[in-house]
C-alpha positions as CSV (number, residue, x, y, z in Angstrom):
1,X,252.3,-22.4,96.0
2,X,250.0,-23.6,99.2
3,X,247.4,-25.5,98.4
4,X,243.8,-25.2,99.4
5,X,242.9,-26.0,103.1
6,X,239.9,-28.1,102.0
7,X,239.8,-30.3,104.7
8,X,238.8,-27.1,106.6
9,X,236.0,-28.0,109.1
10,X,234.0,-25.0,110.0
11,X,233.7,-24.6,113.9
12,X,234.6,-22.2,116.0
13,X,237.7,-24.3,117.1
14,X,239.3,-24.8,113.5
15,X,238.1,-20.9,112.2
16,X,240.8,-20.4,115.3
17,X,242.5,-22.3,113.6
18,X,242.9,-22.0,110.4
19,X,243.4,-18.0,110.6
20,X,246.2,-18.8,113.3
21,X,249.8,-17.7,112.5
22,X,251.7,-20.7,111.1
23,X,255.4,-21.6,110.4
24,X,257.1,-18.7,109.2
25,X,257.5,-17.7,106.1
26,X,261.0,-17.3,104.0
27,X,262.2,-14.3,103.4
28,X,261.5,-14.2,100.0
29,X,258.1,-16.3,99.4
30,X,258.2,-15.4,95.5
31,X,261.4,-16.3,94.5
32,X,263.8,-18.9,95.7
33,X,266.7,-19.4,97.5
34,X,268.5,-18.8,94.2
35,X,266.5,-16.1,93.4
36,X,264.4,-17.5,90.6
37,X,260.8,-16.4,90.6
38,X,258.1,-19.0,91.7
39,X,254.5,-18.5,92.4
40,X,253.2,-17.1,95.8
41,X,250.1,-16.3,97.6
42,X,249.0,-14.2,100.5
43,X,248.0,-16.3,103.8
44,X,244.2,-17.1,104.8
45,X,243.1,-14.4,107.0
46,X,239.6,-13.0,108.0
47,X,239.0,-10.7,104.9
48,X,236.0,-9.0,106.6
49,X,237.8,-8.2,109.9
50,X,236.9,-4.9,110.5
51,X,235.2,-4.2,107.0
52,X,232.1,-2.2,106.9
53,X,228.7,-3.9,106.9
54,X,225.7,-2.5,105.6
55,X,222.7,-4.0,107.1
56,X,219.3,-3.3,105.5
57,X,217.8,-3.0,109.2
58,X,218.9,-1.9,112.2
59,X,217.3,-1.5,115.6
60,X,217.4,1.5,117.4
61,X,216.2,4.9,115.2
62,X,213.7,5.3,116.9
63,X,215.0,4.3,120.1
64,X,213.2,1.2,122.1
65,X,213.7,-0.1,125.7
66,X,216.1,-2.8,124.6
67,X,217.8,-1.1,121.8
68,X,219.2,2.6,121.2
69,X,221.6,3.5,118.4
70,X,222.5,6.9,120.5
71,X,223.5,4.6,123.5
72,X,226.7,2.9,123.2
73,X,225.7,0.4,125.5
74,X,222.3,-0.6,123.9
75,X,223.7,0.4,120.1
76,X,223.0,-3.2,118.2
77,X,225.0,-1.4,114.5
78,X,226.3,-3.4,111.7
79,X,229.9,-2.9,113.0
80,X,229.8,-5.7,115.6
81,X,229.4,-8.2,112.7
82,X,233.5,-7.4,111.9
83,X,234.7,-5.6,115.2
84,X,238.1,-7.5,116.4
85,X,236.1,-8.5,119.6
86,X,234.3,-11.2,117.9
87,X,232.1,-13.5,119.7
88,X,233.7,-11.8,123.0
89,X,231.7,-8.6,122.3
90,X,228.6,-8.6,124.8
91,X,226.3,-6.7,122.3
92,X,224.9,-8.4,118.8
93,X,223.9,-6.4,115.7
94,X,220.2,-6.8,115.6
95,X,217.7,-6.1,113.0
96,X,214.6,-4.0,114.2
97,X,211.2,-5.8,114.8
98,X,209.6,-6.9,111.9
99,X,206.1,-6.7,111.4
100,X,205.2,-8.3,108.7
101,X,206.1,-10.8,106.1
102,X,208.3,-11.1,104.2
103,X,211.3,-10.6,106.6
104,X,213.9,-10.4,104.7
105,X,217.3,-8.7,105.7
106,X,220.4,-8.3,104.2
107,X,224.0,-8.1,105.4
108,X,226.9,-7.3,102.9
109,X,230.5,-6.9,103.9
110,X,232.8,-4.7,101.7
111,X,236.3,-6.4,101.5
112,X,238.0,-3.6,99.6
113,X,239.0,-5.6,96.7
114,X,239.2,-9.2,95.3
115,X,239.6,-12.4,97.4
116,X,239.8,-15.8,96.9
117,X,237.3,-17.4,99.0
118,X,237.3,-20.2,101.5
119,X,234.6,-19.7,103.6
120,X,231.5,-17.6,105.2
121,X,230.6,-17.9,108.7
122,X,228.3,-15.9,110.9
123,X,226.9,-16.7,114.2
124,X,223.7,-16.3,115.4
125,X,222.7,-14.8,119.1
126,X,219.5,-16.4,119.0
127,X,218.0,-19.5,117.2
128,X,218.9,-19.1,113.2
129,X,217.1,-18.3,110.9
130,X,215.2,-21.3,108.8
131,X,216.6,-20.0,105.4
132,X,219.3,-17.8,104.0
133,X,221.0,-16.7,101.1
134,X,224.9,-16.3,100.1
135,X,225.6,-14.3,97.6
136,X,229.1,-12.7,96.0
137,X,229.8,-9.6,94.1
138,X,233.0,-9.9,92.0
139,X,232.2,-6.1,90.6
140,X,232.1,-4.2,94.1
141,X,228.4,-4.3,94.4
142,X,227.3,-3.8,90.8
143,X,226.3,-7.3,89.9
144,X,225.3,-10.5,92.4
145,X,225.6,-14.2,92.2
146,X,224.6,-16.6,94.5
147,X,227.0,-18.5,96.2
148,X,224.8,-21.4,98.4
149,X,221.2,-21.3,99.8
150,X,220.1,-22.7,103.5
151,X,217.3,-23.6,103.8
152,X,214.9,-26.7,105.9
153,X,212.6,-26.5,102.9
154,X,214.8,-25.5,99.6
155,X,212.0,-26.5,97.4
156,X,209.7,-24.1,98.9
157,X,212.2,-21.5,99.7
158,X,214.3,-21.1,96.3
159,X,212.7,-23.8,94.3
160,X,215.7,-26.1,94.6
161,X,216.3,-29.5,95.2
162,X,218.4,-30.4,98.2
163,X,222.4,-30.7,97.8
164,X,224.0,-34.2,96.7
165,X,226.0,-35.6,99.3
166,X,228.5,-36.5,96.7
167,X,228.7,-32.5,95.4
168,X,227.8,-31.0,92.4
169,X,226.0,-33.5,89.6
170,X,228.2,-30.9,87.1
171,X,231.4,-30.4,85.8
172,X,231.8,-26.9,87.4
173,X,231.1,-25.3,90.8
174,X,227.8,-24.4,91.4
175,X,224.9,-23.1,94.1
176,X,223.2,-25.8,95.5
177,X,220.9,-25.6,98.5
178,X,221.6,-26.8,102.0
179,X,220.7,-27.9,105.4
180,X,219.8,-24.7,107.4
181,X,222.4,-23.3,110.1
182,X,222.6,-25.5,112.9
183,X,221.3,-24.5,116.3
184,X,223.8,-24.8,119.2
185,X,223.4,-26.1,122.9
186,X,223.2,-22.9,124.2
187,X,220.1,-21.6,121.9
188,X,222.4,-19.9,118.9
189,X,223.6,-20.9,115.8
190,X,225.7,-21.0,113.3
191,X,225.5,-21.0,109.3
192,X,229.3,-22.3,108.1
193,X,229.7,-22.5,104.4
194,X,233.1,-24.2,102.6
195,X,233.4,-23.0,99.1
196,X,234.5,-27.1,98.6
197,X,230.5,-27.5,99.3
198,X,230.3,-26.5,95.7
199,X,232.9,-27.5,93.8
200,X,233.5,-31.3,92.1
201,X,235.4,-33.4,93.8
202,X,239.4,-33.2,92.7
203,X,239.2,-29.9,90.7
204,X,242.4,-27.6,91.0
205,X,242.8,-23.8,91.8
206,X,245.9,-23.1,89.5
207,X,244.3,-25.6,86.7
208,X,240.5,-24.4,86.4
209,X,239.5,-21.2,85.3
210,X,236.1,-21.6,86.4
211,X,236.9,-22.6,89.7
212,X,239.2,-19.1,90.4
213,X,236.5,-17.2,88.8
214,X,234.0,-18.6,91.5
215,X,235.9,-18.4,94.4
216,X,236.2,-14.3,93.4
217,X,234.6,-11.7,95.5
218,X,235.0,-8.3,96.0
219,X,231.8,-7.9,98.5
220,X,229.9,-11.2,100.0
221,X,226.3,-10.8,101.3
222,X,224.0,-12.7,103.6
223,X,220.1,-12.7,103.1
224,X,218.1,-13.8,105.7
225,X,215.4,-14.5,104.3
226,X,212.7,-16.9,106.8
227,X,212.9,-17.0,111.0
228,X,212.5,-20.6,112.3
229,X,209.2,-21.3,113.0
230,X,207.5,-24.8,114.6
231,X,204.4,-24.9,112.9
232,X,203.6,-24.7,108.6
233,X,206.7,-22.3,107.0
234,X,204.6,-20.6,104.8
235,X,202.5,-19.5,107.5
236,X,204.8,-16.3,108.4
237,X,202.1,-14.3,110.5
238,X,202.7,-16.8,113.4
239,X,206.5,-15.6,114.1
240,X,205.8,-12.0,113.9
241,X,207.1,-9.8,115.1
242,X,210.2,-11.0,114.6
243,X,213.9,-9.5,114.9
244,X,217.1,-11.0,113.4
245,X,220.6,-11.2,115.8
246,X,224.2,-12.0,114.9
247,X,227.7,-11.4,115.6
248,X,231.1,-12.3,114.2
249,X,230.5,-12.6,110.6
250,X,234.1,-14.0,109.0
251,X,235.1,-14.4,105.5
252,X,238.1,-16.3,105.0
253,X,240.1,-15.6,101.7
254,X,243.2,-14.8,100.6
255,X,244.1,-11.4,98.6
256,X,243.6,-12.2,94.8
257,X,247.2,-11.9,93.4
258,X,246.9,-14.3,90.9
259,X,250.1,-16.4,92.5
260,X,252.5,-13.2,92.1
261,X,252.3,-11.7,95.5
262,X,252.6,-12.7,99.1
263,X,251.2,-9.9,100.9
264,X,248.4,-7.1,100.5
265,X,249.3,-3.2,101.1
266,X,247.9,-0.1,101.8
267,X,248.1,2.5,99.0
268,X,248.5,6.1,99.2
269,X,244.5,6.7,98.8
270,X,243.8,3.9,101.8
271,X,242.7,0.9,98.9
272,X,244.3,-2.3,99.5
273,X,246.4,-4.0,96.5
274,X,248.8,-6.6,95.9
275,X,252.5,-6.1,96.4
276,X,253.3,-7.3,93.1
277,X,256.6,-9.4,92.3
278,X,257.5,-11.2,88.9
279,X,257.4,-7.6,86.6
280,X,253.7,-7.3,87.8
281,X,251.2,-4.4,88.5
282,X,247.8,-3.6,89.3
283,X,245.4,-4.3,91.8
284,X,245.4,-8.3,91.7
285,X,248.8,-8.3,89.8
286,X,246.2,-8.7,86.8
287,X,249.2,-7.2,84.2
288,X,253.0,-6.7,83.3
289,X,254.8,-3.9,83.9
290,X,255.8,-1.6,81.1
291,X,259.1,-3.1,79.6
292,X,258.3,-6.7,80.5
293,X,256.4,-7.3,77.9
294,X,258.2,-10.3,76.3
295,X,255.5,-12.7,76.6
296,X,251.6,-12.6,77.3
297,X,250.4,-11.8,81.4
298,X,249.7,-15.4,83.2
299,X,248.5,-16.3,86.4
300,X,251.5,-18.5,88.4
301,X,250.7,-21.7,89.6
302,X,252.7,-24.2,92.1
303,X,254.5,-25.6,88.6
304,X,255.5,-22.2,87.2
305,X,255.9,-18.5,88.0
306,X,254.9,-17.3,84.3
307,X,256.8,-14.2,85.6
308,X,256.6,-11.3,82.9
309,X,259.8,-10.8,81.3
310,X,262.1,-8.1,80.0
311,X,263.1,-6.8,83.0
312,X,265.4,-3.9,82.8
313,X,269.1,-3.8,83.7
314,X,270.5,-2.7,87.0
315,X,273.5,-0.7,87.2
316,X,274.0,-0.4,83.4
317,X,275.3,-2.8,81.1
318,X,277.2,-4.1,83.0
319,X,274.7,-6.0,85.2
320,X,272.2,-8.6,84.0
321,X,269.3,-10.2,85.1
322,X,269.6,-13.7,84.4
323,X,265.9,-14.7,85.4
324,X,264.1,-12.8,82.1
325,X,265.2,-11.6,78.8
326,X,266.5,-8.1,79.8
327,X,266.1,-6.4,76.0
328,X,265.2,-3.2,76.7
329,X,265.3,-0.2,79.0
330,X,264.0,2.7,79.5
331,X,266.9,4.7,78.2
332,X,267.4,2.5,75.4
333,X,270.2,0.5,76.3
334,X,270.3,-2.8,74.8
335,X,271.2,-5.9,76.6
336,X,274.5,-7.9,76.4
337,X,274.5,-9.8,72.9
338,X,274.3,-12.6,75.3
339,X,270.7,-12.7,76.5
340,X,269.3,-12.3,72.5
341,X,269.0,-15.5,71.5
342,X,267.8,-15.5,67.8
343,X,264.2,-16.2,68.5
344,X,264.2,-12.6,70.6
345,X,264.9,-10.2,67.6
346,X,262.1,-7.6,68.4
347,X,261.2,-3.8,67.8
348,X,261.4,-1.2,70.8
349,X,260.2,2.2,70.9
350,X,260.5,4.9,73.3
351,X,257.8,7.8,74.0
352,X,259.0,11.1,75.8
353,X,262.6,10.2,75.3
354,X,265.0,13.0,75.3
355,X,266.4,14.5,71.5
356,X,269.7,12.4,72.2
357,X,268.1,9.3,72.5
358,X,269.4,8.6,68.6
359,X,273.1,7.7,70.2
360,X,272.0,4.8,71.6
361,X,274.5,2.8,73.9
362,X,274.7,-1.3,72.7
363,X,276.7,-4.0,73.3
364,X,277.2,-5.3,69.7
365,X,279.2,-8.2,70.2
366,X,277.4,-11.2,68.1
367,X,274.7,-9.1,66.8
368,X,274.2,-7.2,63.7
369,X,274.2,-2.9,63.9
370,X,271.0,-2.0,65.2
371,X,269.4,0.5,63.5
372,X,268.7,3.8,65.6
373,X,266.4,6.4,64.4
374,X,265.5,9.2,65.7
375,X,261.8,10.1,64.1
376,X,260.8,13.6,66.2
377,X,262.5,15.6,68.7
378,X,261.7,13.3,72.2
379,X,260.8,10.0,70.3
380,X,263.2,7.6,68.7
381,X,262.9,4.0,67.9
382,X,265.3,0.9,67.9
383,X,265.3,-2.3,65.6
384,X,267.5,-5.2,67.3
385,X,268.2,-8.4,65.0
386,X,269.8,-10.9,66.7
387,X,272.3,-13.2,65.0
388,X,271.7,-17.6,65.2
C-alpha cells in the first residue's frame, strides 16, 4: 500500500506536484499478479476541486462599484475557491466589507464523502489574514473539530500556546497553533497546513487508529477570524472596513476506502463511493458483503488485505476460489469438501429461497451428510460439519 507523502512541502511548486499523474498503475492495484488480494488505496488528488463552497459572506447583493454578483465579470462567489482555473482565474472570491468587529468569515468545502487528509491550502489575493481557523467535519456538517489554528498571537487569539518545533508534546495527533499564513513578494499569501504538523513523529496510518480517525473528513472549513493589522491586535476598529479575498482553496486527500479500493465512482444518485474489492461494500468499503462473512470486517494495511471471505463460487461446483473459504452460496451449494478444513464447520441459512431449496446440491466427498431442512415454504437452512 503507498505510504504517506510526508515529506510533502506545501508551495505552489510541490501542490503541482504532488497531485501530478505518476507512474502508472497495474492493472489490478488490489490484487496481485497471481491474483491474491492485497491492500490498495485511491491516489492523492484535490478532493475539493470543483466542490461547493459555502462562504458566510459574499460581496455583491447589493451590488457595489467593484463587486456585482449579477455581473459575471465583477461576480467575486464562493465557486472560484474550487473552479479548475485555480490561481489562473482573474477574479477572487471576496467577502463583502465588514464594518465592524469581530470579522469573522467562514469558508467550508463539501467533499461528498470521507477523505483521508494531507493537506489544506488556500491563497490569499491580498495580505492574509493575522489568524485563522481549520476545522474538519467527519459527520457531513453535523459536528466540528478543529484541525490547526494560525495565528501571530495564539495566546490572545485561541488561548493557546505556540506549536513545538519538535510536534506534538502527546502521544496522539492534536491542534496546535501556528505561525500565521505567510505573505508573498507580490502582496498575497498563503496559509499551507500538513496534517504531519500535528501528528508525533514516526506514527503509522495502517497501525494507529487515532491517527486514521484524524485525518477523516467529510467537509473541511476555514475561519478567518482577525485581518492583519500594524498597530495593537486587539484594537480591531483601526482595520475597518475590512474585506477578506482568496482563491484556489485545495484539499488534498485520498478517498477513505479503508485499503480495499483504488478508485472512487459515481453512483446512480451522483454520491461518490468506493469501488469496493476484497468481498467489500459500502460507502468507504466500511463492511463485508453478504456471504463473506467468514471472519470480522478489517481495514487492509501494506502487510495484509484482511479481505472478507466466503466468497461464492463461479460457474458452479465446479470452479473455486482459492483466495477465501468459498462455503456458501446463494443457492445453497456447498463448496468442494476440499476448502472445509475442520476448523470451518459453520451454519448457513437462506431467506427468500425458493420451496426446493431442501434438495440441496453438495460435494460430500470427506465430509459428513449435511443436514438440509426445509423449515417454511421459501426458507431452508443448512448444517455443514466438516470431517479432521
Amino acid at each position: 500500500m503507498p505510504g504517506w507523502p510526508w515529506g510533502l512541502l506545501l508551495t505552489a511548486g510541490t501542490l503541482f506536484a504532488a497531485l501530478s499523474p505518476g507512474p502508472p498503475a497495474p492493472a489490478d492495484p488490489c490484487h496481485d499478479e497471481g491474483g491474491a488480494p492485497r491492500g490498495c488505496v485511491p491516489g492523492l488528488v484535490n478532493a475539493a476541486l470543483g466542490r461547493e463552497v459555502l462562504a458566510s459572506s459574499t460581496c455583491g447583493r447589493p451590488a457595489t462599484r467593484a463587486c456585482d454578483a449579477s455581473d459575471p465579470r465583477r461576480a467575486h462567489s464562493p465557486a472560484l475557491l474550487t473552479s479548475p482555473g485555480g490561481t489562473a482565474s482573474p477574479l477572487c472570491w471576496r467577502s463583502e466589507s465588514l464594518p465592524r468587529a469581530p470579522l469573522n468569515v467562514t469558508l467550508t468545502v463539501l467533499l461528498g464523502k470521507a477523505f483521508e487528509l494531507v493537506f489544506v491550502s488556500l491563497r490569499f489575493c491580498s495580505a492574509p489574514p493575522a489568524s485563522v481557523a481549520l476545522l474538519k467535519s467527519q459527520d457531513h456538517g453535523r459536528s466540528w473539530a478543529p484541525l490547526g489554528f494560525f495565528s501571530s498571537h495564539c495566546d490572545l487569539d485561541y488561548g493557546r500556546l505556540p506549536a513545538p518545533a519538535n510536534g506534538p508534546a502527546g502521544p496522539g495527533p492534536e491542534a496546535l497553533c501556528f505561525p500565521a499564513p505567510l505573505a508573498q513578494p507580490d502582496g498575497s499569501g498563503l496559509l499551507a497546513f500538513s496534517m504531519q504538523d500535528s501528528s508525533p513523529p514516526g506514527l503509522d496510518l495502517d497501525s494507529s487508529p487515532v491517527l486514521q480517525d484524524w485525518v477523516t473528513a467529510t467537509d473541511v472549513r476555514v475561519v478567518l477570524t482577525r485581518p492583519s493589522t500594524a498597530g495593537d491586535p486587539r484594537d480591531m476598529e483601526a482595520v475597518v472596513p475590512y474585506s477578506y479575498a482568496a482563491t484556489d482553496l485545495q484539499v488534498g486527500g485520498r478517498c477513505k476506502c479503508n485499503g480495499h479500493a483504488s478508485r472512487c465512482l459515481l453512483d446512480t444518485q451522483g454520491h461518490l463511493i468506493c469501488d469496493c474489492r476484497h468481498g467489500t461494500e459500502g460507502p468507504d468499503c466500511g463492511r463485508c458483503k453478504p456471504f463473506y462473512c467468514d471472519r470480522p470486517w478489517q481495514r487492509a494495511t501494506a502487510r495484509e488485505s484482511h479481505a472478507c471471505l466466503g466468497e461464492a463460487l463461479e460457474g458452479g461446483l465446479g470452479t473455486l476460489d482459492t483466495t477465501s473459504l468459498p462455503l456458501t452460496h446463494p443457492s445453497l451449494q456447498l463448496a468442494p469438501a476440499t476448502a472445509m478444513p475442520a476448523a470451518a464447520a459453520s451454519t448457513w441459512s437462506c431467506t427468500d429461497c425458493p420451496a426446493a431449496a431442501a434438495g440441496v446440491s453438495v460435494s460430500t466427498a470427506g465430509t459428513t451428510p449435511p443436514a438440509a431442512t426445509a423449515t417454511t415454504a421459501g426458507r431452508a437452512s443448512i448444517e455443514t460439519l466438516a470431517v479432521p
